[in-house]
C-alpha positions as CSV (number, residue, x, y, z in Angstrom):
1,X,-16.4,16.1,-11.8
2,X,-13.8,17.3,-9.2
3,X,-14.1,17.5,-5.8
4,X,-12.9,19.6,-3.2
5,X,-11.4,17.9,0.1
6,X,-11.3,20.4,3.2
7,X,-8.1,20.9,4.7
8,X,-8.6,19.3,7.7
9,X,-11.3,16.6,6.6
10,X,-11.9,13.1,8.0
11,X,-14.0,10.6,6.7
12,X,-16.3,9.8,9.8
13,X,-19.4,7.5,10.9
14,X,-21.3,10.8,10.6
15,X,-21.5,10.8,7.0
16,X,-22.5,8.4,3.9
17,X,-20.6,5.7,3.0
18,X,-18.2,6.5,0.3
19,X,-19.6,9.8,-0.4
20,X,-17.7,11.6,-3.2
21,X,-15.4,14.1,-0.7
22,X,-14.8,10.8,0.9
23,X,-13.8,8.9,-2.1
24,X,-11.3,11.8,-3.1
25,X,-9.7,11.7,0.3
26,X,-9.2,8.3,-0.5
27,X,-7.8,8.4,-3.8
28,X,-5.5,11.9,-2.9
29,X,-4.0,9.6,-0.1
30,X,-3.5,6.3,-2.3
31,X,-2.2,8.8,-5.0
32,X,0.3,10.6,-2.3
33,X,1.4,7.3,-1.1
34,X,1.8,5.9,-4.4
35,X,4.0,8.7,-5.6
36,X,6.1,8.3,-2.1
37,X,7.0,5.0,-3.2
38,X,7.9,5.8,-6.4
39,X,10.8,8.1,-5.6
40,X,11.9,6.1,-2.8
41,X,12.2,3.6,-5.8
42,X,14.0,6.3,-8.0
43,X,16.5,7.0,-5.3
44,X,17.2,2.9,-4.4
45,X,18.0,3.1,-8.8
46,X,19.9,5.7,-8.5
47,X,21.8,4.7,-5.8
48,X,22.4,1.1,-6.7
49,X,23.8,2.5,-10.0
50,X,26.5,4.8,-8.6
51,X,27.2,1.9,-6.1
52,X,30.0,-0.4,-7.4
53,X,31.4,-3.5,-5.8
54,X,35.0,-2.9,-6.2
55,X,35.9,-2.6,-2.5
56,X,39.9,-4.1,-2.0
57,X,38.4,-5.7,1.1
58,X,36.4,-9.0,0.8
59,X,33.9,-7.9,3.9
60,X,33.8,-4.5,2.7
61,X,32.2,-6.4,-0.9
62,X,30.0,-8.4,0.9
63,X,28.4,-5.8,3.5
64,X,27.7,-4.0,0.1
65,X,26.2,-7.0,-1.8
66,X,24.1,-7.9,1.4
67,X,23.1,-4.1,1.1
68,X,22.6,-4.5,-2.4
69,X,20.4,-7.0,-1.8
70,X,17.9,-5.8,0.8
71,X,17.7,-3.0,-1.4
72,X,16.4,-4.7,-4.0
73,X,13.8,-6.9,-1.8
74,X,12.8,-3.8,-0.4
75,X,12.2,-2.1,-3.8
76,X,10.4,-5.7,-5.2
77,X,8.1,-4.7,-1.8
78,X,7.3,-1.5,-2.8
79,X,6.6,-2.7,-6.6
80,X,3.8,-5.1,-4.9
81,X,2.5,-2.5,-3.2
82,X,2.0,0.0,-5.7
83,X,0.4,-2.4,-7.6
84,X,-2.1,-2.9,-5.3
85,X,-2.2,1.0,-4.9
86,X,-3.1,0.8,-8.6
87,X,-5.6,-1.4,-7.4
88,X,-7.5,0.3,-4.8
89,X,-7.6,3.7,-7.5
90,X,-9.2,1.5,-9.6
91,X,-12.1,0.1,-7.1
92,X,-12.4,3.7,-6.4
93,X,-13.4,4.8,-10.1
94,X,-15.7,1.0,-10.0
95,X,-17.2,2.4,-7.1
96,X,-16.2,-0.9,-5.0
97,X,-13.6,0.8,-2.6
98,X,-14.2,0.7,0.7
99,X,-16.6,-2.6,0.6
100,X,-15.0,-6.0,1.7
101,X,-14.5,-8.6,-1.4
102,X,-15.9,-10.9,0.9
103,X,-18.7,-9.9,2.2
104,X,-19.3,-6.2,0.5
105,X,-20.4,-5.0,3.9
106,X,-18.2,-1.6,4.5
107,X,-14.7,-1.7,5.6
108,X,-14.2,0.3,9.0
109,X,-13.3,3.7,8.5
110,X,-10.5,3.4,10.7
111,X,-9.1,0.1,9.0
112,X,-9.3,2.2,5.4
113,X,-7.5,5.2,7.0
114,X,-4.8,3.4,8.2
115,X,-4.1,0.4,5.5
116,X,-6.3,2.2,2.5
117,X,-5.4,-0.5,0.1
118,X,-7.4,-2.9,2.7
119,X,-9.8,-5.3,0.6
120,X,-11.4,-7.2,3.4
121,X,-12.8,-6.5,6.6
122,X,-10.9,-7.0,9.9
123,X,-13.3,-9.8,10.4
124,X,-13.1,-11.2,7.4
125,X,-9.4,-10.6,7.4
126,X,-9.2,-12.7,10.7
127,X,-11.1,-15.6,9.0
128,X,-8.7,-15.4,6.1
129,X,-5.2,-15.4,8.5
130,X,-6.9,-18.4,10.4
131,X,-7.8,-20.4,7.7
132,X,-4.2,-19.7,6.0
133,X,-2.8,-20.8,9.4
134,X,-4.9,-23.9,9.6
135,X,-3.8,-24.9,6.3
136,X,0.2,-24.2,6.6
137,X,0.0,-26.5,10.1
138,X,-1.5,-29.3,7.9
């Protein structure tokens, strides 16, 4: 079953919960992102293959294996995240995206829009991040 998204649509308060136009906006915008990062990733390849380190001068090699490096921290990033893109496509065909893991009360429109690969709720996130800090002071 496909689903048309309007052009200009926004999922809103107004309408049900992780309705199915809502679920597609969703999933078009986790599949958009997801694609983003992928050539991103296929450039950083491509451009750490033509990249050699056979610069005469011994600060020009190490500016390019510090580049080098965050280049390949940057791409391990975007490897996490598109697994956990993979992850929020799946909830969506579970029909569990959009509810908090911890509570499975809805996640705020807003928080969804903005980080759609969100699994908690800001309030439950905040509970998380204190307990975390609580336990890293110990």
């Amino acid at each position: 079953m496909s689903v048309d998204v309007p052009p200009n649509y926004r999922p809103s308060d107004d309408e049900p919960f992780m309705n199915p136009v809502m679920r597609e906006y969703f999933r078009l915008k986790l599949i958009g992102w997801r694609d983003e990062l992928v050539e991103e990733s296929e450039e950083t390849l491509d451009h750490l293959r033509e990249g050699g380190l056979n610069a005469p001068d011994v600060a020009d090699r190490a500016t390019a294996e510090t580049d080098k490096a965050l280049e390949l921290r940057t791409r391990d990033r975007s490897r996490k995240l598109i697994g956990k893109i993979e992850e929020a496509l799946e909830r969506i065909e579970n029909g569990s995206y959009g509810y908090c893991e911890e509570t499975h009360e809805p996640i705020s429109l807003s928080r969804l829009d903005v980080r759609p690969i969100a699994t908690l709720s800001i309030e439950a996130q905040e509970r998380h991040e204190r307990l975390e800090k609580m336990h890293r002071d110990e």
